[in-house]
C-alpha positions as CSV (number, residue, x, y, z in Angstrom):
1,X,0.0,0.0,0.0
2,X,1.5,3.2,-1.1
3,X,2.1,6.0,1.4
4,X,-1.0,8.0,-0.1
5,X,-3.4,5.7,0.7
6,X,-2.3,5.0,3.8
7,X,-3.0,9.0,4.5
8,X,-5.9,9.0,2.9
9,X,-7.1,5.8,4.9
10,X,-6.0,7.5,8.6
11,X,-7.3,10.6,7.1
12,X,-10.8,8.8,6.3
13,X,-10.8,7.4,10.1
14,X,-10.4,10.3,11.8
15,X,-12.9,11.5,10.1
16,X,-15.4,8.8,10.9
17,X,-13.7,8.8,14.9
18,X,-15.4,12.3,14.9
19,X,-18.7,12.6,13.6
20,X,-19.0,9.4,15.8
21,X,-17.8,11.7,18.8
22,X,-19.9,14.7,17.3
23,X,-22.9,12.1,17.1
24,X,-22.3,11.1,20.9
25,X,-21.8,14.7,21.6
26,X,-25.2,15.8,20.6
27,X,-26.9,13.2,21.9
28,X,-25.6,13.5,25.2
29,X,-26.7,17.1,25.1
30,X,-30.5,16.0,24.6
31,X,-29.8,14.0,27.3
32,X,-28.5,16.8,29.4
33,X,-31.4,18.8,28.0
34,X,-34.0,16.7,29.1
35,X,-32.1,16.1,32.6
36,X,-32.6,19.9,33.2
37,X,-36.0,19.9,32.2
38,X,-37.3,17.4,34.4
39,X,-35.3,19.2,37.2
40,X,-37.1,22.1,36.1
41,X,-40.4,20.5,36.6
42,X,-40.2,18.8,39.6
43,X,-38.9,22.0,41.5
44,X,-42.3,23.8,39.3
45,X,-43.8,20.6,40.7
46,X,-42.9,21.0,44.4
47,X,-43.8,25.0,44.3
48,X,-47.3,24.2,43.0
49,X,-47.8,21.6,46.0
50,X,-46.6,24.2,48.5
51,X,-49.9,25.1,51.0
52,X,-48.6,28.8,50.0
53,X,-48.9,28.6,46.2
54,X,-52.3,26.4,46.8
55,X,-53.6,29.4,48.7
56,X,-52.7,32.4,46.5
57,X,-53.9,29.9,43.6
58,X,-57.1,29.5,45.3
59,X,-56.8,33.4,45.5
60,X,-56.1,34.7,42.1
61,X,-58.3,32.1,40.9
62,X,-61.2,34.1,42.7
63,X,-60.2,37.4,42.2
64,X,-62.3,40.1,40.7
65,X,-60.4,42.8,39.4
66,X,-63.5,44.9,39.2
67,X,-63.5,45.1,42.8
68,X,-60.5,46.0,44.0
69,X,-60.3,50.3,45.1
70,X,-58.3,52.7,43.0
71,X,-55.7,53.3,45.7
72,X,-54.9,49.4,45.7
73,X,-54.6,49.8,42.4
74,X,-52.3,52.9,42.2
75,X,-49.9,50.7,44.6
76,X,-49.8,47.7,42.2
77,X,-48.1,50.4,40.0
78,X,-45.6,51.4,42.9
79,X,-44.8,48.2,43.7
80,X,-47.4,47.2,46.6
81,X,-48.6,44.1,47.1
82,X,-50.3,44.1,50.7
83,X,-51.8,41.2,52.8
84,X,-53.4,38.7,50.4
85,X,-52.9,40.6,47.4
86,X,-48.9,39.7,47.4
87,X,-50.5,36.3,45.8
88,X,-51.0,38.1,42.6
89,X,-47.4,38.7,42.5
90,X,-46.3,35.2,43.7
91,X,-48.7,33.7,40.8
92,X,-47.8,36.0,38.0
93,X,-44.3,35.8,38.5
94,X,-44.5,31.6,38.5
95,X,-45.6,31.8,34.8
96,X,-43.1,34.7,34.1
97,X,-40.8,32.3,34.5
98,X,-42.3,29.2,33.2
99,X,-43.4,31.4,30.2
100,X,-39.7,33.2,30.0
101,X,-38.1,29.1,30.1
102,X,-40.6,27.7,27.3
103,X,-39.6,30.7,25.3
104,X,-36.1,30.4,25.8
105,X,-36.4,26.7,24.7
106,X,-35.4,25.3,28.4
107,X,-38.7,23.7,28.6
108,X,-40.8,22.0,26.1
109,X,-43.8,24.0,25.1
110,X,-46.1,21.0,24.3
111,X,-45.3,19.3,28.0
112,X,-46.1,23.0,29.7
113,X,-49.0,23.0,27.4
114,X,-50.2,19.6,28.0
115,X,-49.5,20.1,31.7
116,X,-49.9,23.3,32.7
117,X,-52.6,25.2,29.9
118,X,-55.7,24.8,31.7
119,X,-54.5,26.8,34.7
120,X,-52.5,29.3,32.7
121,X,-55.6,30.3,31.1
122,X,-57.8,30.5,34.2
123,X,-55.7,32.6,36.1
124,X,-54.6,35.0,32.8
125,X,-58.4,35.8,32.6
126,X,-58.3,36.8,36.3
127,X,-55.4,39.1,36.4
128,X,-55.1,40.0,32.5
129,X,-57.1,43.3,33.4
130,X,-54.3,44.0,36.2
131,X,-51.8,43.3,33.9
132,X,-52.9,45.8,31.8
133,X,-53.0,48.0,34.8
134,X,-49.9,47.8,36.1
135,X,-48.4,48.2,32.3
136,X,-50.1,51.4,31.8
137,X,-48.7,53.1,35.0
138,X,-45.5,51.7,34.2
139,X,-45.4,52.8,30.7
140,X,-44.3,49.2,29.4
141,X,-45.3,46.4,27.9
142,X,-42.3,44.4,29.8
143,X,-44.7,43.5,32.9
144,X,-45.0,39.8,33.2
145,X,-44.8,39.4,29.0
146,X,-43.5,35.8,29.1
147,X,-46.8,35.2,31.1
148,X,-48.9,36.4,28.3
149,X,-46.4,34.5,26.3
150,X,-47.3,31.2,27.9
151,X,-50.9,32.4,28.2
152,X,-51.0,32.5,24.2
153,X,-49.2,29.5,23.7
154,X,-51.7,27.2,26.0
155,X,-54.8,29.3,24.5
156,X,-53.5,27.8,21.0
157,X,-53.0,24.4,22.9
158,X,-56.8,24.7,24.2
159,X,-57.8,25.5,20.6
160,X,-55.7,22.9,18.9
161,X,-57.1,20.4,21.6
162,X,-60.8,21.1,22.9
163,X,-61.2,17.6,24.2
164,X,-58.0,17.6,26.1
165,X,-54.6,16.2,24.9
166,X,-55.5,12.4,25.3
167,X,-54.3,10.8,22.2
168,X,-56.7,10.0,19.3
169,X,-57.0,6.5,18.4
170,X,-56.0,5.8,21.8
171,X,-58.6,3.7,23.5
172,X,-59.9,5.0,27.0
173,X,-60.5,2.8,30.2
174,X,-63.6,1.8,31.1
175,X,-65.4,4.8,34.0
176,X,-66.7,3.6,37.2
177,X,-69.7,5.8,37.6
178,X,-70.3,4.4,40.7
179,X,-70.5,7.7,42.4
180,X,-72.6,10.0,39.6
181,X,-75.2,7.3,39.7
182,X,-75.2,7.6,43.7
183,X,-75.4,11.5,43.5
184,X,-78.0,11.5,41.1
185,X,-80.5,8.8,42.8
């Protein structure tokens, strides 16, 4: 074997030696990738399960923007949060950063979606005319965007899905109604 061929065949091998270690490369970096995200959920996971974020769910969930006086108002724009009302805050700022993660590609949007949409949308309704609010007196747009973000990406997700995200074709397990029929009788 000539000395050319020899360089051409140790040239062909390192070759191959790399995109194998490129291949490895990448997928150890999905792996890594999904490693953080389910980091990233079970600490969303542990947060939502906390009797504190239960409560100011159970809050904001009620909350009638409508109702609330114009000096409470006024000190959302300042920065106050008193008493109960700090629950807006503490919800707002949970999808802020849920919403600002999704859209930086740390978490998957469809598993947010799928997870999370129902209750995104419920408690957007509540506080989107505070949002507005607090935007207005703060001359910017900025206020809790990646929480609208995530509020228009599980919107779309509702849309896309009215009947939930169960798959089609999928079969479903037989109900005990047990219970409804006891209710109803």
């Amino acid at each position: 074997m000539s000395p050319e061929w020899v360089t051409a065949a140790s040239a062909g091998m390192t070759l191959v030696v790399i995109a194998v270690t490129a291949f490895a490369a990448i997928r150890q970096m999905g792996h890594m990738r999904m490693g953080n995200q389910v980091a990233l959920f079970t600490a969303y996971n542990t947060e939502w399960d906390s009797p504190q974020f239960s409560k100011a769910f159970a809050f904001v969930r009620t909350l009638r923007a409508a109702d609330l006086d114009d000096e409470t108002l006024q000190g959302f724009v300042t920065g106050s949060w008193p008493g109960d009302l700090h629950s807006i805050r503490l919800i707002a700022n949970f999808f802020e950063d849920m919403g600002a993660f999704v859209h930086a590609g740390i978490l998957s949007k469809d598993i947010v979606c799928t997870l999370y949409s129902a209750n995104v949308m419920e408690v957007w309704e509540s506080l989107a005319p505070i949002v507005h609010f607090v935007r207005v007196g703060r001359k910017t747009q900025a206020i809790w965007e990646y929480f609208e973000y995530l509020s228009v990406a599980s919107e779309d997700y509702i849309a896309a899905n009215p009947q939930g995200g169960y798959p089609r074709g999928v079969r479903r397990m037989r109900i005990d109604d047990s219970l409804i029929k006891k209710v109803n009788s």
